[in-house]
C-alpha positions in Angstrom: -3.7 -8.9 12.2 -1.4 -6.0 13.3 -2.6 -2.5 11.6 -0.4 -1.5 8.9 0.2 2.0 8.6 2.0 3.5 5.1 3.8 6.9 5.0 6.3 8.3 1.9 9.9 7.6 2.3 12.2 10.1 2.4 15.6 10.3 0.4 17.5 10.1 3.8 16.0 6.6 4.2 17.7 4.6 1.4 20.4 3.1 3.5 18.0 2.0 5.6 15.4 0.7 3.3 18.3 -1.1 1.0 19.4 -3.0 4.4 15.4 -3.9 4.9 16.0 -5.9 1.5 18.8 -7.6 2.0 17.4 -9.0 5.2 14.1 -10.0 4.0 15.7 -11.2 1.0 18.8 -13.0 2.6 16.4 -16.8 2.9 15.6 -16.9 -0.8 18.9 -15.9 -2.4 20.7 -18.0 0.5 18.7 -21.3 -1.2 19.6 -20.3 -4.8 22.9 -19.7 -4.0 22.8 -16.0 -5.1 23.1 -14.0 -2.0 25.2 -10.8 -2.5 24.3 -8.4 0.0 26.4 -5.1 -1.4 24.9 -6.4 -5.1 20.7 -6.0 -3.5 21.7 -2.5 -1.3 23.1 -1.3 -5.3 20.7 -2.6 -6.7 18.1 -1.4 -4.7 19.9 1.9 -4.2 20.1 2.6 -7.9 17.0 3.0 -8.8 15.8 4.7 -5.2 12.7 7.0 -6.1 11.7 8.4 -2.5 8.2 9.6 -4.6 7.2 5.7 -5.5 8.1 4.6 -2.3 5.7 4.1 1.0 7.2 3.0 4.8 5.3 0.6 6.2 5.1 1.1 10.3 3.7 -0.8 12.8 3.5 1.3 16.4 5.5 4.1 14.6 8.3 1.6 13.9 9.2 0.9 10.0 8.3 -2.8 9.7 9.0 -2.8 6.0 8.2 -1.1 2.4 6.7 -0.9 -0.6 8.2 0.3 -4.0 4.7 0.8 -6.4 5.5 3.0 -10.1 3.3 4.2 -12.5 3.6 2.8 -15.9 1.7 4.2 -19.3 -0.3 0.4 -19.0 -0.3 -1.2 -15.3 1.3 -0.6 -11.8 4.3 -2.0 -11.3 5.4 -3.2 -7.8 8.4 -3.2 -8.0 9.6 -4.0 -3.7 7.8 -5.7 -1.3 9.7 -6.1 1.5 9.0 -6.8 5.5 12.0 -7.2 8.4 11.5 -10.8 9.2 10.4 -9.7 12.6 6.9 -8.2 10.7 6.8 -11.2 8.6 3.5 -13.6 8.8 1.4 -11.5 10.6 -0.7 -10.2 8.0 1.3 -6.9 6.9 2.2 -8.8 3.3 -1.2 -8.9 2.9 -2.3 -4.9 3.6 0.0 -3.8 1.5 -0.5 -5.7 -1.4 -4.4 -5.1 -0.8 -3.1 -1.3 -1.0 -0.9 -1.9 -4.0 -4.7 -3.4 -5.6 -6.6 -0.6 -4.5 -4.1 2.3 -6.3 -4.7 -0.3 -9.0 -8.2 -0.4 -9.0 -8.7 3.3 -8.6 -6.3 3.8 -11.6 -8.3 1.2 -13.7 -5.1 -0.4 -14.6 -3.8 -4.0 -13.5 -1.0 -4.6 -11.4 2.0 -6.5 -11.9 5.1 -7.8 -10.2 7.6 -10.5 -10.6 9.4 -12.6 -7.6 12.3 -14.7 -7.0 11.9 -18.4 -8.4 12.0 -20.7 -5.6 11.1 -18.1 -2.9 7.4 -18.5 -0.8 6.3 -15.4 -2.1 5.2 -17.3 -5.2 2.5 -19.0 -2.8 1.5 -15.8 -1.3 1.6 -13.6 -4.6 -1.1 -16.6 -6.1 -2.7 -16.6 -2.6 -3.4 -12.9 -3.0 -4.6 -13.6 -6.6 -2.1 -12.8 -8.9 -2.1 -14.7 -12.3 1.6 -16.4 -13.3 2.0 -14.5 -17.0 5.4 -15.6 -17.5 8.9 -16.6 -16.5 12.3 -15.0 -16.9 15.5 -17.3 -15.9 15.1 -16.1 -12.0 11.8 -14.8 -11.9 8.5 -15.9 -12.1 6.3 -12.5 -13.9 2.3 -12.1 -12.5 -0.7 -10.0 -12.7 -3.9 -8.9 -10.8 -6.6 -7.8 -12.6 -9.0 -5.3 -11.5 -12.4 -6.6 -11.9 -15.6 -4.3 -12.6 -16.7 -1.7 -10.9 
C-alpha cells in the first residue's frame, strides 16, 4: 500500500481540487449519462471550505482529497476523491480509515452518500458503512463508531 499523507488545502487550491473531481468522477457520470464537467467544478467550487478540506499526497504529489464537515450529530464526508492514477492502491482506504478515526475520537458516526451505479458503493460497504437510505441518484450510508 503506498503511504498516504494528509495536509489542509488552501483557498488557492480550488481549481485544482474541482478538476481532481471531475476526473475521478468522469466513469460514473459517463455510465449514467450525467457527465457535466463545468456543472461538478461549480458544484464543487460553491461550497469550497479550504478549513474542511485535507490534500491527500503521495511523494509530495497531491494524489487526491478529502472534504470531512462537522455537523451538530455525525461527520459528514462530504468528497472523496483520488486522480485515477492513485486509484486502487489502497489510498481510498487510509482516508476513509482517517475520516473513521475523527469520527471515533468525536464519538459521533460518520456518514456519506455516493453516486448510484458507481463502485464506490462496493468499497463504501467494503469499508463498513451501513446503506441508511436512497435519494433518486444517491445511495445515503453510515459507520458507526463502536465502543471504546
Amino acid at each position: 500500500m503506498t503511504a498516504l499523507h494528509l495536509r489542509p488545502a488552501t483557498r488557492a487550491e480550488a481549481p485544482r481540487l474541482a478538476e481532481l473531481r471531475v476526473a475521478a468522477m468522469r466513469p460514473s457520470l459517463e455510465a449514467i449519462g450525467r457527465f457535466d464537467p463545468e456543472r461538478a467544478r461549480t458544484r464543487f467550487l460553491d461550497s469550497f471550505d479550504p478549513g474542511a478540506t485535507q490534500v491527500c499526497l503521495v511523494g509530495g504529489a497531491v494524489a487526491g482529497f478529502l472534504v470531512l464537515r462537522v455537523r451538530p450529530d455525525h461527520l459528514y464526508l462530504d468528497h472523496l476523491y483520488l486522480a485515477p492514477a492513485h486509484q486502487g492502491c489502497g489510498l481510498g482506504r487510509a482516508a476513509v480509515e482517517h475520516a473513521k478515526d475523527r469520527a471515533r475520537s468525536a464519538g459521533l458516526p460518520l456518514r456519506l452518500m455516493a453516486l448510484r451505479g458507481s463502485p464506490a458503493n462496493d468499497f463504501y460497504r467494503a469499508q463498513g458503512f451501513r446503506q441508511t437510505g436512497e435519494e433518486p441518484l444517491d445511495i445515503l450510508y453510515e459507520w458507526t463508531p463502536g465502543p471504546a
